[in-house]
C-alpha positions as CSV (number, residue, x, y, z in Angstrom):
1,X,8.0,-16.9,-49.4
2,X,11.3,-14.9,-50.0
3,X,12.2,-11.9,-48.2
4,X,14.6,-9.9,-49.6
5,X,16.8,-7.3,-47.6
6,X,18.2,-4.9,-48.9
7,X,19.1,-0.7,-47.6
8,X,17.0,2.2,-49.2
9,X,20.2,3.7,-50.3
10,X,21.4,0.5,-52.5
11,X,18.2,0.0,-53.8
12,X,18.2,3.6,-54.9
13,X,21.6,3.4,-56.5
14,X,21.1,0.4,-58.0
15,X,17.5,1.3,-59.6
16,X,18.8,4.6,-60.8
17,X,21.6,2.8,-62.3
18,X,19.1,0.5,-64.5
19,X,18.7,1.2,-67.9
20,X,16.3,-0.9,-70.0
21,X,16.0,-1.6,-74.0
22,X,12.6,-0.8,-74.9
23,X,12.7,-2.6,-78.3
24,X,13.0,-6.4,-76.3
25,X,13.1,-5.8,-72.6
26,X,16.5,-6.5,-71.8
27,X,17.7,-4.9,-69.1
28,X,21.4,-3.5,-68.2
29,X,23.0,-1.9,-65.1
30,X,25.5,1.0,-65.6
31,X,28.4,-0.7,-63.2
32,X,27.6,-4.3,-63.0
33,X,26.0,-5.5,-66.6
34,X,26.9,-3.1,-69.2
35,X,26.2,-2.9,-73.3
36,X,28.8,-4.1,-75.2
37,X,28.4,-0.3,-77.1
38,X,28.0,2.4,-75.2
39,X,23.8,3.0,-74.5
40,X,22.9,0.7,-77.4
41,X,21.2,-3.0,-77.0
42,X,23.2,-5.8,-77.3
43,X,20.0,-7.8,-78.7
44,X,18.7,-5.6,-80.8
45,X,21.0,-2.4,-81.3
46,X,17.7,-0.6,-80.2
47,X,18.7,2.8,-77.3
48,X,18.8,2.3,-74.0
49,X,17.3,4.4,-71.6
50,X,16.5,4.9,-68.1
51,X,12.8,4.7,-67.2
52,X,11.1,7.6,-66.4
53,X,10.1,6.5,-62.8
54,X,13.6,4.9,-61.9
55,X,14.4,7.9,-60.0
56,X,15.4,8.7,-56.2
57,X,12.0,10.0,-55.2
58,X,10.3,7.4,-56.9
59,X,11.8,4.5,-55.2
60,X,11.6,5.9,-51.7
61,X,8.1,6.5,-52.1
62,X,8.1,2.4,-53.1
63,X,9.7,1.4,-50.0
64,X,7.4,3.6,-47.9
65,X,4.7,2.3,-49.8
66,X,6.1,-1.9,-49.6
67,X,6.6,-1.0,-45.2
68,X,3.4,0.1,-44.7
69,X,1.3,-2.0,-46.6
70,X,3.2,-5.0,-47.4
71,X,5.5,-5.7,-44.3
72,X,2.6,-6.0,-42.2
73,X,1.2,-9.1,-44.6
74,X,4.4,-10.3,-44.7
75,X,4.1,-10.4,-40.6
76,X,1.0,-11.9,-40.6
77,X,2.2,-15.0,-43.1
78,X,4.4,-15.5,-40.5
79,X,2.0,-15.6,-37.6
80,X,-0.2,-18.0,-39.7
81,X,3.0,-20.3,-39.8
82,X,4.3,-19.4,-43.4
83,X,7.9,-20.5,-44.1
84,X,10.2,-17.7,-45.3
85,X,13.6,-17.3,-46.3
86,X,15.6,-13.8,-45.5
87,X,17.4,-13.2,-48.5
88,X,20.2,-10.1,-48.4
89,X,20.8,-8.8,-51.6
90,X,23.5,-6.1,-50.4
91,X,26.2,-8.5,-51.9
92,X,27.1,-8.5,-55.8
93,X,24.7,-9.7,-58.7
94,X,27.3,-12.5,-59.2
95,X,27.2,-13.5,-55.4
96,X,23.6,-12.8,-55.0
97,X,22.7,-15.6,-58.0
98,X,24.8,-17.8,-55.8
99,X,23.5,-17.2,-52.6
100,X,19.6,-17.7,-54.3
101,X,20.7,-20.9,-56.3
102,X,22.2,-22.2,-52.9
103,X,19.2,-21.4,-51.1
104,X,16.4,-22.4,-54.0
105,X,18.2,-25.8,-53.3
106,X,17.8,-26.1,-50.0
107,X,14.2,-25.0,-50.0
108,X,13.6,-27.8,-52.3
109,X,15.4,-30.3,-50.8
110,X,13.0,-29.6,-47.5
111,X,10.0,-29.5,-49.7
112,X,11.0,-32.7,-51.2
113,X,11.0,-34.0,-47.3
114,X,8.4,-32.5,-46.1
């Protein structure tokens, strides 16, 4: 399984800087992949907006939610000999594709031999 690692302070920025078009789904960042026109699909020309629950609060509450029920599953994979891969996602969307290609290859490669 992948693990991914990231602060509570980018994940907030970065989820509060989501918007989403709810005519098709796509989904845009603010800094890092905006609309060609200014809050307006690129798809569809439908509005974008930000979800109601993309806010601060809301995504602390996640994370407080994922390290007590989920981190203690993911420890107990790893007991039981489950295989996972650390994955930091503090870099750039551009570097972070590259770093999970890179890694998605390797994983496969060691599957393939294994």
């Amino acid at each position: 399984f992948i693990q991914l690692q990231c602060s509570d302070e980018l994940c907030c920025k970065r989820i509060q800087e989501r918007i989403v078009c709810f005519g098709c789904s796509e989904v845009y960042n603010t800094v890092t992949k905006k609309p060609s026109e200014s809050q307006t699909c690129d798809n569809c020309n439908s509005p974008l907006e930000h979800r109601l629950g993309d806010t601060r609060e809301n995504t602390l509450k996640r994370l407080d939610y994922f390290r007590k029920n989920i981190e203690p599953l993911v420890e107990q994979a790893r007991l039981l000999g489950y295989k996972s891969f650390l994955f930091d996602t503090c870099q750039p969307p551009d570097a972070c594709v590259a770093a999970y290609q890179l890694m998605m290859n390797a994983f496969s490669t060691e599957s393939a031999h294994s």
